[in-house]
C-alpha angles and dihedrals in degrees: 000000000000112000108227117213117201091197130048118255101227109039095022085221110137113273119229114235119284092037114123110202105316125061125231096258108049082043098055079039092057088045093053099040107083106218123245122274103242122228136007115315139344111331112239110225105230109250121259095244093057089051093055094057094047090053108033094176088061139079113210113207122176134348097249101178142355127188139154100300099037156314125280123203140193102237123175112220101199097194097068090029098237142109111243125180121241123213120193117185124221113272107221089091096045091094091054095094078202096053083050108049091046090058086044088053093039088044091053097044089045090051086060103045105093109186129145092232092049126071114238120250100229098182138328136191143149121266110195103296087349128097119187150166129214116217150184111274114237103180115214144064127318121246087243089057084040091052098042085044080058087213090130116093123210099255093051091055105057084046085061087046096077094044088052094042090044081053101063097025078061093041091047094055 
């Protein structure tokens, strides 16, 4: 049975039917908010060779994206015949047994969300100092490169809103 929540959790203001547990505002407010780079200093993508040799059954193919928390990764897995992406996190956290067994919780509750506005978790684990997930590949460009390209037009935009907004109200049940 799905709790219902009357007030949203972070801000405590009413929510308007059909909310589920964050309002509109502090929802639009965490989207627009980037979130903060862990750690000291920029974060070095593992290369390509030494990830080959931590996942064996994979074919890493080419470094896609890197940001504050990790690195992601196009990888083939030949068994299965299909491209997969592969996220490792930053390590400076791995020896934290608290950081761990929260990835190990959020990992498990991500493999069992199926929505057509979320990529599907396909396995994770931890290699040595290095946790990962491994995902469903979605080739193209991110919304971030779309929107600093500037080749999104308004319109288009508000059309992507209730599909986001469909995504974590989905996620957050």
């Amino acid at each position: 049975m799905t709790q219902t929540t009357t007030t949203c959790w972070r801000c405590g203001a009413a929510l308007r039917p059909g909310d589920r547990s964050l309002c509109s505002v502090c929802m639009l407010e965490a989207a627009r908010t980037p979130a903060p780079a862990p750690g000291a200093g920029p974060f070095a993508a593992p290369p390509l060779a030494e990830l080959g040799q931590r996942f064996p059954l994979l074919e890493v193919l080419e470094l896609i994206g890197q940001g504050g928390m990790g690195a992601v990764y196009r990888a083939r897995q030949p068994r299965l015949d299909r491209d997969v992406a592969l996220k490792v996190m930053r390590p400076e956290a791995s020896g934290e047994s608290a950081f761990t067994e929260r990835f190990l919780r959020e990992a498990r509750v991500l493999a069992r969300l199926s929505h057509p506005n979320v990529v599907g978790v396909h396995d994770f684990g931890v290699e040595g100092d290095l946790h990962w997930l491994m995902m469903e590949f979605v080739d193209g460009s991110n919304l971030r490169e779309v929107l600093e390209a500037g080749k999104l037009p308004p319109e288009d935009a508000f059309a992507l809103v209730p599909q986001i907004c469909e995504a974590l109200q989905y996620a957050l049940d």
